[in-house]
Each structure stands twice: as structure tokens, then as C-alpha cells.
C-alpha positions as CSV (number, residue, x, y, z in Angstrom):
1,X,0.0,0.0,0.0
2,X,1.2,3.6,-0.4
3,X,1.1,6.1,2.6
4,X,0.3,9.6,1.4
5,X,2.3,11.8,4.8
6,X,0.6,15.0,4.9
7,X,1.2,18.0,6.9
8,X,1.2,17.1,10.1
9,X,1.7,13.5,10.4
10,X,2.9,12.6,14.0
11,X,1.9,10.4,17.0
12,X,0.2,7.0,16.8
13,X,-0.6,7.7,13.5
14,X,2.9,7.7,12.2
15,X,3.8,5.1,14.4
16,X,1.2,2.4,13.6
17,X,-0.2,2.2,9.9
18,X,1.4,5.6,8.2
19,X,5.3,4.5,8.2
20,X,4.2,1.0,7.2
21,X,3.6,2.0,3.7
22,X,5.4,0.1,0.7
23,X,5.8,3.5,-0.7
24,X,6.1,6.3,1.7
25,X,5.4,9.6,0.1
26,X,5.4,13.3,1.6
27,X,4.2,16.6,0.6
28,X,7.2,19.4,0.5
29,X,7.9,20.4,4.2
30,X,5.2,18.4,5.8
31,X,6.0,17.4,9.3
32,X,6.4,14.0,10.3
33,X,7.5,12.4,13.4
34,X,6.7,10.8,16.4
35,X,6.8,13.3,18.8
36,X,6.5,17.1,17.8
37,X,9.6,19.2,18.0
38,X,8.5,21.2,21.2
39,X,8.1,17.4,22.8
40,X,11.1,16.4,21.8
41,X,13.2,19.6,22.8
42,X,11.5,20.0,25.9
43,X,12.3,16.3,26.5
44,X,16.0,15.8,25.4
45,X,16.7,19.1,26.7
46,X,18.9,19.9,23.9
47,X,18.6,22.0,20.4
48,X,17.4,19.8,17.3
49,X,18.9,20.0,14.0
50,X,17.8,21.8,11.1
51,X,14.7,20.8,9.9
52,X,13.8,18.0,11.9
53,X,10.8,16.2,11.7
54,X,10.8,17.4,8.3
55,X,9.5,15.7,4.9
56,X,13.4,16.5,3.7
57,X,14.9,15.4,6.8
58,X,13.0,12.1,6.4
59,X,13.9,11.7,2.6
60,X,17.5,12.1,3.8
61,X,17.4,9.5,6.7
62,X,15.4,6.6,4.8
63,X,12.0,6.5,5.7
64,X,10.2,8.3,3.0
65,X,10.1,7.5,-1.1
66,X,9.7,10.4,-2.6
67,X,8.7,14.3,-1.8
68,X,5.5,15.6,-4.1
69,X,3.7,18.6,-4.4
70,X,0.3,18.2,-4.0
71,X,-0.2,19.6,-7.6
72,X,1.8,16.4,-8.7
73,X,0.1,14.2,-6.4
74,X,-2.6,12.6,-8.7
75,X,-0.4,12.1,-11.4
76,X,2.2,10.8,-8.8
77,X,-0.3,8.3,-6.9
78,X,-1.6,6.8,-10.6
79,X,1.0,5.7,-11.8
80,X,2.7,4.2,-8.8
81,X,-1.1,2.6,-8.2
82,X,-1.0,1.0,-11.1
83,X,2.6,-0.2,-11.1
84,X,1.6,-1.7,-7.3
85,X,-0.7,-3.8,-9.0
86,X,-0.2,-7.8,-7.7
87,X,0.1,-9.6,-10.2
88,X,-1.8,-13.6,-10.2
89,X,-0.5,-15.5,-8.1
90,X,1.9,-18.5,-9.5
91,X,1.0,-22.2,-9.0
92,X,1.4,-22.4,-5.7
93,X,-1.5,-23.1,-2.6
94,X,-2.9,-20.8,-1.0
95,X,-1.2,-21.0,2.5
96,X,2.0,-20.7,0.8
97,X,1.2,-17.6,-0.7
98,X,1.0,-15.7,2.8
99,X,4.7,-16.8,3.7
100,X,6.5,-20.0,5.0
101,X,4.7,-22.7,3.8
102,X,1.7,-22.0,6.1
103,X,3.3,-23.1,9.2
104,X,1.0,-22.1,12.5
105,X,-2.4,-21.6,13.6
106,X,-2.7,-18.8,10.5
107,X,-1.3,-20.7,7.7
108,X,-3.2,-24.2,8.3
109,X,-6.2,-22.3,8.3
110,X,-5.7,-20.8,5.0
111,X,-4.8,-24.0,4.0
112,X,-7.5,-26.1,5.4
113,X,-10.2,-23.6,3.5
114,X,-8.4,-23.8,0.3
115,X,-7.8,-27.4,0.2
116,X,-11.9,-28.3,2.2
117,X,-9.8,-29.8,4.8
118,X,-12.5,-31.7,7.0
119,X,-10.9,-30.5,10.6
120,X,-9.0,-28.0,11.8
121,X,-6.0,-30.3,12.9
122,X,-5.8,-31.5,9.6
123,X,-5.5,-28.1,8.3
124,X,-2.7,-27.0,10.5
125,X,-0.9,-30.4,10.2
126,X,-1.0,-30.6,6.5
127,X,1.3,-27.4,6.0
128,X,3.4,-28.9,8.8
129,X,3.8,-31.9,6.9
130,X,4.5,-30.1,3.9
131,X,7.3,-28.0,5.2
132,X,8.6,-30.8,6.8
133,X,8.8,-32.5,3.4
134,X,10.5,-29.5,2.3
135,X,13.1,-29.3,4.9
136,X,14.0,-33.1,4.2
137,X,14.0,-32.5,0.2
138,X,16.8,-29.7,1.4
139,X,18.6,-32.1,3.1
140,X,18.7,-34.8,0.6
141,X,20.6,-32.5,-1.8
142,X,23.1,-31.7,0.4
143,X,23.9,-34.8,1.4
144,X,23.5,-36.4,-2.6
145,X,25.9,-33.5,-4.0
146,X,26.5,-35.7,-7.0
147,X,22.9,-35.5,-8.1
148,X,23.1,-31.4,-8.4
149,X,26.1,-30.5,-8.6
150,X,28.8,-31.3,-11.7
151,X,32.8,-30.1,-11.9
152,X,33.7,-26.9,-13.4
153,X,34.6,-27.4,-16.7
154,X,38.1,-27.2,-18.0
155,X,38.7,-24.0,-19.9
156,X,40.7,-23.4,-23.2
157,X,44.0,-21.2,-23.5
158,X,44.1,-17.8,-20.9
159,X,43.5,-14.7,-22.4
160,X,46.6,-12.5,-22.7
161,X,47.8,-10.1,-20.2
162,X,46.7,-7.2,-22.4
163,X,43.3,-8.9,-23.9
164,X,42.4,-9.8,-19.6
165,X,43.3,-5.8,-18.3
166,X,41.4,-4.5,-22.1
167,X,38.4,-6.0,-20.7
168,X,38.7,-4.4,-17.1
169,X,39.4,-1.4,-18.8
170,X,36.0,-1.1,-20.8
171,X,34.3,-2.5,-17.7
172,X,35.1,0.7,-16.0
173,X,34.5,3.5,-18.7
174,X,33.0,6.2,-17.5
175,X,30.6,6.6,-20.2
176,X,29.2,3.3,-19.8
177,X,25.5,3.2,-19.4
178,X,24.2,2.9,-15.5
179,X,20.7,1.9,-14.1
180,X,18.9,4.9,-14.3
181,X,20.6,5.7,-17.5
182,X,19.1,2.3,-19.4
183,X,15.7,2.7,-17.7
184,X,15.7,6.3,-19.6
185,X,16.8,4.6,-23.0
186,X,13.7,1.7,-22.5
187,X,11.2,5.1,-22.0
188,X,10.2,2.9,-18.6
189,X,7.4,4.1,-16.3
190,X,9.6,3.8,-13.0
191,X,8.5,4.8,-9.4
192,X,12.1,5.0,-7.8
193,X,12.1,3.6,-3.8
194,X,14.2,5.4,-1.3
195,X,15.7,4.6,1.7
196,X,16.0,1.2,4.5
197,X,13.4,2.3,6.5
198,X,16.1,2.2,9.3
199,X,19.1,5.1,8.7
200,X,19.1,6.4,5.8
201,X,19.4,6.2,1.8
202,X,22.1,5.1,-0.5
203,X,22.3,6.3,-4.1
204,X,25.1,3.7,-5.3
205,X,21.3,1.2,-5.5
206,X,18.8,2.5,-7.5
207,X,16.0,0.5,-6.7
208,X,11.7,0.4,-7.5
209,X,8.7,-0.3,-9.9
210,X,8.7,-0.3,-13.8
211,X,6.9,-0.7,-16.3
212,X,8.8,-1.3,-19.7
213,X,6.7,-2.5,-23.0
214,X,4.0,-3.3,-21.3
215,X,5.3,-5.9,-18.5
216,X,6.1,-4.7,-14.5
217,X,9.0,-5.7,-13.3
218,X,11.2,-4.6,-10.0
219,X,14.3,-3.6,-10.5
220,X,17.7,-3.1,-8.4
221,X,20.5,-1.8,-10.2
222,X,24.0,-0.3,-8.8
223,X,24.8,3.4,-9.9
224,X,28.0,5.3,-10.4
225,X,28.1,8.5,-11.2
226,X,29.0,10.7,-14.2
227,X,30.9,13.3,-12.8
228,X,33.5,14.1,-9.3
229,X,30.2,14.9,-7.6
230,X,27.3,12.6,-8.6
231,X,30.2,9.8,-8.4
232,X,30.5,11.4,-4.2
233,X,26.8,11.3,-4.4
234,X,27.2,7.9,-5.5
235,X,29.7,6.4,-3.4
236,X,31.7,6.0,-6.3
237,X,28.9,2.9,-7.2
238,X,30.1,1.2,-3.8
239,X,27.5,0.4,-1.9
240,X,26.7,1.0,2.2
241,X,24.3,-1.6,4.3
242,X,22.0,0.9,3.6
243,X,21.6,0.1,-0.4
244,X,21.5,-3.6,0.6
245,X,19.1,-3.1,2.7
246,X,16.5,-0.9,0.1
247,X,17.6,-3.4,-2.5
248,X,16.1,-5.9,0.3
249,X,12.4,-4.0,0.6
250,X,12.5,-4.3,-3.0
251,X,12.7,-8.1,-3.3
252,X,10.3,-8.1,-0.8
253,X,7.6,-6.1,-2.7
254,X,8.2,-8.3,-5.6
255,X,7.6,-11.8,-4.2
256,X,4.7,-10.4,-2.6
257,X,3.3,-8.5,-5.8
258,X,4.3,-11.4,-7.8
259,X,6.5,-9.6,-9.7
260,X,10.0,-10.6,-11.6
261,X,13.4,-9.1,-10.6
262,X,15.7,-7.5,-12.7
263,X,18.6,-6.5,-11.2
264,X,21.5,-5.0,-13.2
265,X,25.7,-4.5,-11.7
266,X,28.4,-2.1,-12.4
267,X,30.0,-1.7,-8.7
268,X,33.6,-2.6,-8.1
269,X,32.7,-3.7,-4.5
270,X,30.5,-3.3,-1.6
271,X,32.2,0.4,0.2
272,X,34.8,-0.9,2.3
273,X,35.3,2.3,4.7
274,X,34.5,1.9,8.6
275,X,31.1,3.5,8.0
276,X,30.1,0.0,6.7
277,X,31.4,-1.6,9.1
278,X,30.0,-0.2,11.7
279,X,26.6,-0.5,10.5
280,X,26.5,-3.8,9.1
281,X,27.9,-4.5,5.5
282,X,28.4,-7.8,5.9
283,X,25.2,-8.7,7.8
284,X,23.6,-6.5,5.0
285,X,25.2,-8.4,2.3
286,X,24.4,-12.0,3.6
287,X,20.6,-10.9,4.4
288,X,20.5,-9.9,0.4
289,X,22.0,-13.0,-1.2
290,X,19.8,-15.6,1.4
291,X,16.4,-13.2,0.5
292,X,17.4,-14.0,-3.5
293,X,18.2,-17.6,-3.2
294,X,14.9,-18.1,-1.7
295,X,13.1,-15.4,-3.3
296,X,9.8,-16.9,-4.6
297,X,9.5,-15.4,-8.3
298,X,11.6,-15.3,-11.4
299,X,15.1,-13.1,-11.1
300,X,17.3,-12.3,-13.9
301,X,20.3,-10.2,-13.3
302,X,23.0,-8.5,-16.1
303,X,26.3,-7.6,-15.2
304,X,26.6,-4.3,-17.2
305,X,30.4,-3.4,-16.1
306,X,32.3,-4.2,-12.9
307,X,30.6,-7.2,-11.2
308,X,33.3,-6.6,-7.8
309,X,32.9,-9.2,-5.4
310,X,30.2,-9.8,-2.8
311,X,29.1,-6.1,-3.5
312,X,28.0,-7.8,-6.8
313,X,27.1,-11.4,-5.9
314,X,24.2,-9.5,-2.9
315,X,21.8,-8.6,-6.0
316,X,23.3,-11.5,-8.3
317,X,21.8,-14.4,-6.6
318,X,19.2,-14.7,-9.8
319,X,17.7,-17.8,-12.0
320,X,19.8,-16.5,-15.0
321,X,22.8,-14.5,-15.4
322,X,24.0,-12.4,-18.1
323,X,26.8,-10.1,-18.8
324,X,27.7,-7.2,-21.2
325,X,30.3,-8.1,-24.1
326,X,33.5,-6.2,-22.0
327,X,31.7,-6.1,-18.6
328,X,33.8,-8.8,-15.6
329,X,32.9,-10.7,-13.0
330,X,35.4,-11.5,-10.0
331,X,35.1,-12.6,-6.5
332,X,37.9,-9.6,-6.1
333,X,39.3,-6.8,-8.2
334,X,42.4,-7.4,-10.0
335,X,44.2,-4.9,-7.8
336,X,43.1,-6.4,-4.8
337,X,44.3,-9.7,-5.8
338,X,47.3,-8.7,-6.9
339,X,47.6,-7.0,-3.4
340,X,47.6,-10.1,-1.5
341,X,49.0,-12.4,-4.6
342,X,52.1,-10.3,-5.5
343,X,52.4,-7.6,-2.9
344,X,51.5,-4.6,-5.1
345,X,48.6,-3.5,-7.4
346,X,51.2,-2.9,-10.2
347,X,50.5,-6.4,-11.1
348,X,46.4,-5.6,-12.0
349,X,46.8,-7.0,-15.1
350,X,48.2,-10.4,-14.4
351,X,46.1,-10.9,-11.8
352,X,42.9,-10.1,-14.2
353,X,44.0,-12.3,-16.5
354,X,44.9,-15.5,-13.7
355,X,41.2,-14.9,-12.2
356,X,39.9,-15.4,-15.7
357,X,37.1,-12.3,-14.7
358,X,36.2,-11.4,-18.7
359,X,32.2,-12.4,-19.5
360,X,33.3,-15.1,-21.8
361,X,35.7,-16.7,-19.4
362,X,33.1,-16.8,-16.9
363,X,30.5,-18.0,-19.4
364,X,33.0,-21.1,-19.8
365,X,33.2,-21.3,-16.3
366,X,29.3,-21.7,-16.3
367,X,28.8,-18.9,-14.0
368,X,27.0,-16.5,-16.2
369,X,24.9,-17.9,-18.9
370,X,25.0,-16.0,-21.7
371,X,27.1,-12.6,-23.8
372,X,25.0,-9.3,-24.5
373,X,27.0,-7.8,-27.2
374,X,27.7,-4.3,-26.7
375,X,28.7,-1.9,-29.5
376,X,31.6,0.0,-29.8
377,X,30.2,3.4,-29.1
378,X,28.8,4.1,-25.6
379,X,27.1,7.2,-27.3
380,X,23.9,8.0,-26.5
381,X,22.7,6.1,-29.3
382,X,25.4,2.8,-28.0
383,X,23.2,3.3,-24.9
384,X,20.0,2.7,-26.5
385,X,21.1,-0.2,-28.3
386,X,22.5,-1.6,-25.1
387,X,19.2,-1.4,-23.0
388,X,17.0,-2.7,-25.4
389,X,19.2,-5.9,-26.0
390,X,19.5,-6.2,-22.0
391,X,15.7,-5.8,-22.1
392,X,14.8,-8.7,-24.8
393,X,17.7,-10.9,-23.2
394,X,15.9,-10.8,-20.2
395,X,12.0,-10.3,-21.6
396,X,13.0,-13.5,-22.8
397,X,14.5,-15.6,-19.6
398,X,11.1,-14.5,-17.6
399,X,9.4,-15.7,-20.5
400,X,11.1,-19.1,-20.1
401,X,11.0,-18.5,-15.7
402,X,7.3,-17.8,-15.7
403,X,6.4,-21.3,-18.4
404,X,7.7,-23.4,-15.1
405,X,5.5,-25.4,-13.6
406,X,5.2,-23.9,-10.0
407,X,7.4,-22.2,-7.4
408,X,9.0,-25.4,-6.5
409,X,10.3,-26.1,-9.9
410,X,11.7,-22.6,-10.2
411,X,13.3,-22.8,-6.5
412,X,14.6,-26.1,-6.9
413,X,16.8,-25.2,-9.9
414,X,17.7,-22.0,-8.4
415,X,19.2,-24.1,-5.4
416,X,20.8,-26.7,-7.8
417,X,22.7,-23.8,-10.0
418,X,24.1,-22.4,-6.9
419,X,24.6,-26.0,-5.4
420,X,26.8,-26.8,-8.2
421,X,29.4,-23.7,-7.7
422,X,32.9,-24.6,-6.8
423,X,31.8,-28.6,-7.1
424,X,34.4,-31.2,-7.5
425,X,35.3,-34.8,-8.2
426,X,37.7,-36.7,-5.5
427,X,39.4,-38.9,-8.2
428,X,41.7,-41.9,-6.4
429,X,44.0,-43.1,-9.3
430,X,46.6,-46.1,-9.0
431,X,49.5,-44.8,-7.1
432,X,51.7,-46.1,-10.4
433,X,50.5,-43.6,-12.0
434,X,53.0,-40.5,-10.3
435,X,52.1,-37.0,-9.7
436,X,52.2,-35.7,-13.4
437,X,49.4,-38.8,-13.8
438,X,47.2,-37.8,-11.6
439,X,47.1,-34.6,-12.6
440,X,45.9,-35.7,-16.0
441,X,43.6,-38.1,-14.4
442,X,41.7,-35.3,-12.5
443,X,41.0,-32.9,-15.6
444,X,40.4,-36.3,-17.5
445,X,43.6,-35.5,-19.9
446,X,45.7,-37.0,-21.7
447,X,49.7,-35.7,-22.7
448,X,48.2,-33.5,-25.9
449,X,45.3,-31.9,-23.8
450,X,46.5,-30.4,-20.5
451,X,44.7,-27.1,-18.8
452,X,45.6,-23.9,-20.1
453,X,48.4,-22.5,-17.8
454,X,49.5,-26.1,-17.3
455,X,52.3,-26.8,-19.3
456,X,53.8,-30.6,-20.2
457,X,56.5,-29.3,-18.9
458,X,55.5,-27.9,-15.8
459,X,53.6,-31.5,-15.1
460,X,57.0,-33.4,-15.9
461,X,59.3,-31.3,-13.3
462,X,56.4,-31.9,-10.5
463,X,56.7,-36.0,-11.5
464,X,60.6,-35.5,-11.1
465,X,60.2,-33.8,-8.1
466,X,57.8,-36.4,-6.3
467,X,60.2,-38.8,-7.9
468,X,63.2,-37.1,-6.2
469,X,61.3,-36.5,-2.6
């Protein structure tokens, strides 16, 4: 629902129902706040900031949407009525559809209506059952890793040095297209969210509602700026808990508006500083990637530039993931591995090219699924081109999402993709065999087809080596 914050909003009202809103929205200096400002002065005993209590202070610290005149407000409250629209449910029961599989007193009543259960204890210990089933299913695939999960594959020759750092080098252009700067070239109808409802706002995550040729769709996109001060304003497109924690509201209204995801990257990292810290990164981080991985409707992300680390992985957690022609994805920058790896950041490029980052290294790798050629000129015409073939790329993967057959299907092959990650085969070969055979043994090799960066000769002086030991 949206809460319309007038001037005054304050007490029990703001406290109950009015802050509760999945869009908060406030006319220009209206004044909103528990307490009034003479309460709280005469209380704290102390001077208050600057417009406190304000509709801008509020906008500032997180807990409001937007700020609209009331001239605007029709037009405002239309659109984002319409784009709050739920869509039909999926597949799915009924006493799913009001959160974990209709566990307690609640839930089994839903269910028990919806499925003509003949007595209430039937219609609380059906869901029981059910999530118990669940619970076990879970367990099954952990233990059976073989049935889900499958070795990475065995890549062809490295890129070069200079092909590896070219890549990282178009990643980060600065005139490469950002969230809000695709949504303009698809003419979207977007109602922007603001704020974690706890702190404050973050503007490296642009999140909200959009409507783009006709189909909704939430989306949550990192955003750099253009300039030295929108790029300040921006956190240089590193995000604080405080983005995580929007993008998190966001998921939340999709699942339960039933609508897909679309979340798009270009950050080189969550912000590292000891603001973050302090307030959470990590916590914020982990509470985004377990909300996707369980996320109950389709999600399709695109890396569009830098895809740094768990900064990226938070809002990457999706059914299907894509990735511009020269965009990367790394569990680290190139600098920062070559930090740890070769004690100095002068060796950015080797590293980029032994972490095997570039989109179609990681689309060997199985990690991203697919290559959304890009053209040469990030123009304002390049841009266009780029958003509307990220827009049928993924148009197209919620067609194929949405044709499953319920939740469960979708969830279960969201787990096994995710599963399979950093899987591997314990191979026990005959000790006659030596070093250099077992080697070729585990990558399935013979002498003419060893791993790229593994050299017959390198495998020969570790067999002489053993041999010597």
C-alpha cells in the first residue's frame, strides 16, 4: 500500500499504519515524526537540527520515497497505483502464498479452506507436513551433492595479459551506461524507492517499480556517477548496508506482488570504509543473497560493467545471469588480488588475467549464462542499443521462468545452480601412476590436452620432483 504523509503526520498515526507504507510519500515540508519538536526539545533538553521532523529530513534519513507537491500528487499516486498492481498468483496453494509454507495456527487455516480440509488439525498439520517435506528434500541434496552439482569445466588457453586488463578497462569507462541511464533509453514508467526504512538512503542502489513494453518488473541496479560529484553522491557505485538493505524491501515487494526481478551491476565492490562496518555491510550483504536464493519469483540479473565481489554477488543471486560483451565478474578486483597475490597493485593485469574475470571466461566457467553484445560506441545512441538488447535478453528468460510449472520447480533449480558452484570430483587413481598422472587423471587429460596455464612441462618437473622426494 502507499502512505500519502501530509502536513502534520505525527503520533500514533505515524507510528502504527502511516510509516508502514510500501511507498512512503510526503508533501514538500510536511511534518512528520513521532513526537513534535517542542516534545522532543522539551524532552532531550537539547537544540534539534535543522529541519527536523521534516518531509526532507526524512527523505535524507530513509524513511520516506519520494517528496510531491500536491499539484503532482494525482499524477504521482496513478502511476505508482497501477505499477503496485499484484500480479496472479503463480501455481502455488494458497497457504504458501501468505509466507512460510503456512506453518502455525494462521497458515493451516488458509490451508484447510483452500484445500476443504474436514478438521482444523488436519488443516494445520498438512502445511506442517508439507514443510517438513520441504526441509527433508533440502537435506537430501546436500547430502547427494552428486545429483546437483557437476565439476567446473576445464577452460581453453588464458587470455593475454593485455586482452584480460582490455576487458577491465572497458568494464570501468566512464561513459558506460548505469541503471537509471538504461531505464531512460527503454522510455520505462519507473517509481524509484528510497531509503532502508532504518538510517538512511544510499544512491550507489537505485531501486523500485517499472513498467517497460507493457510488462512490471522490479528492479535493483547499482549506480556510479558521471561526474567528481554525482560519483561522491554515489559512493563512487560502492555500496553502504543501507543500499542492501533498500535493494532488500524491493525483493520483498516483488515476491509479494508477484513480480520478476531485474537487477542489473556495475560496482567494483561493496564500500569498504568503517562507516560500513559499523553499521552492518556484511550482515547487510548475507541478508541480500539468502532473500534471493529463496526469493519466490523469477530473477534475472546482467552484469553491465564491474561485477566486484560480494558487492556484486548480494543482488546476483538470480535464476539466470547475463553479462555485457566487456563487462567482468570477480570474486575480487584485479588490484586487490594482486595485493595479497604479489604484494603490489602494479600487477592488475596479471592478476585479471589468472582470475579469468572477462564475460566469456566466466561463461565457460558456467557462472554467467549468456554474452549481451555491446557496440563499440557508448554514445547516447550505443546506450539505447545496449538497453534494449538487456531488455529482450531478459523479456525473454522471464518468458522461459514464468512457463515453469510452480514455485518449486523454479526454487529447486535456483538451489541446484548455486549448489553446483565450486563442485568437485575426488578422483583416487593407481599410485603407479605419479604426480604428473594424476594430474591428467583429475582434468580427465591425456599428454596432448592439459589445462591452459599447465604446461607438459611444468607437469614433468612436478613428476621429477615427487620422484626425487
Amino acid at each position: 500500500f502507499i502512505s500519502l504523509l501530509t502536513d502534520p503526520t505525527t503520533g500514533g498515526t505515524i507510528a502504527s499504519f502511516g510509516a508502514l507504507g510500501d511507498l512512503n510519500v510526503a508533501e514538500p515540508n510536511a511534518l512528520i515524526g513521532f513526537s513534535g519538536a517542542r516534545v522532543s526539545a522539551g524532552t532531550i533538553g537539547d537544540e534539534l537540527p535543522v529541519g527536523f521532523q521534516r518531509s526532507e529530513f526524512l527523505l535524507e534519513t530513509g524513511f520516506i520515497d519520494a517528496i510531491v507537491s500536491r499539484a503532482d500528487l494525482r499524477d504521482w499516486l496513478a502511476r505508482a497505483l497501477m505499477l503496485l498492481q499484484p500480479l496472479p498468483a503463480p501455481n502455488v496453494p494458497l497457504y504458501e502464498q501468505i509466507g512460510i509454507p503456512g506453518v502455525g495456527l494462521v497458515g493451516g487455516m488458509v490451508s484447510g479452506v483452500a484445500k476443504g480440509a474436514g478438521t482444523m488439525i488436519g488443516s494445520v498439520l498438512s502445511p506442517v507436513a508439507d514443510a517438513a517435506t520441504r526441509v527433508a528434500n533440502t537435506a537430501d541434496r546436500i547430502l547427494e551433492n552428486q545429483h546437483d552439482a557437476h565439476p567446473a569445466p576445464v577452460l581453453g588457453p588464458h587470455l593475454t595479459e593485455d586482452e584480460a586488463w582490455s576487458h577491465v578497462r572497458r568494464a570501468r569507462d566512464p561513459q558506460r551506461p548505469r541503471t537509471l541511464e538504461l531505464l531512460a533509453a527503454l522510455n520505462a514508467d519507473f517509481v524509484e524507492m528510497r531509503g532502508d526504512r532504518r538510517a538512511g538512503d544510499d544512491g550507489a542502489i537505485v531501486a523500485g517499480i517499472a513498467r517497460i513494453d507493457g510488462r512490471r518488473v522490479v528492479v535493483v541496479g547499482t549506480q556510479k556517477g558521471t561526474d567528481t560529484e554525482s560519483n561522491i553522491r554515489r559512493g563512487f557505485g560502492m555500496p553502504h548496508p543501507e543500499g542492501y538493505r533498500k535493494a532488500l524491501r524491493a525483493f520483498e515487494i516483488a515476491e509479494r506482488l508477484h513480480l520478476p526481478v531485474l537487477t542489473l551491476i556495475d560496482t567494483p565492490g561493496a564500500h569498504p570504509g568503517p562507516e560500513s562496518e559499523q553499521r552492518g555491510i556484511a550482515e547487510a550483504i548475507a541478508a541480500a543473497i539468502s532473500k534471493m536464493t529463496e526469493l519466490r519469483t523469477p530473477i534475472v540479473t546482467v552484469v553491465t560493467g564491474e561485477g566486484g565481489s560480494g558487492g556484486a554477488l548480494a543482488i546476483a543471486a538470480a535464476d539466470r545471469v547475463y553479462a555485457l560483451e566487456h563487462a567482468y565478474y570477480s570474486v575480487i578486483s584485479p588490484e586487490g588480488c594482486a595485493a595479497i597475490l604479489f604484494r603490489t597493485s602494479e600487477k592488475a593485469p596479471a592478476a585479471a588475467r589468472a582470475l579469468r574475470i572477462t564475460a566469456p571466461e566466466q561463461v565457460a566457467l558456467g557462472v554467467v549464462d549468456g554474452i549481451i553484445p555491446e557496440p563499440e560506441n557508448l554514445s547516447a545512441e550505443g546506450t539505447i542499443t545496449i538497453a534494449r538488447a538487456i531488455w529482450e535478453t531478459a523479456s525473454a528468460a522471464f518468458d522461459e521462468l514464468e512457463s515453469m510449472k510452480d514455485l518449486s520447480a523454479l526454487l529447486d533449480a535456483r538451489y541446484a545452480r548455486y549448489r553446483a558452484y565450486g563442485a568437485f570430483d575426488e578422483v583416487a587413481p593407481a599410485r603407479s601412476k605419479g604426480l604428473g598422472g594424476v594430474i591428467r587423471s583429475i582434468f580427465g587429460l591425456d599428454r596432448e590436452r592439459v589445462p591452459a596455464g599447465m604446461s607438459d612441462d611444468w607437469i614433468d618437473e612436478i613428476e621429477r620432483d615427487s620422484a626425487g622426494a
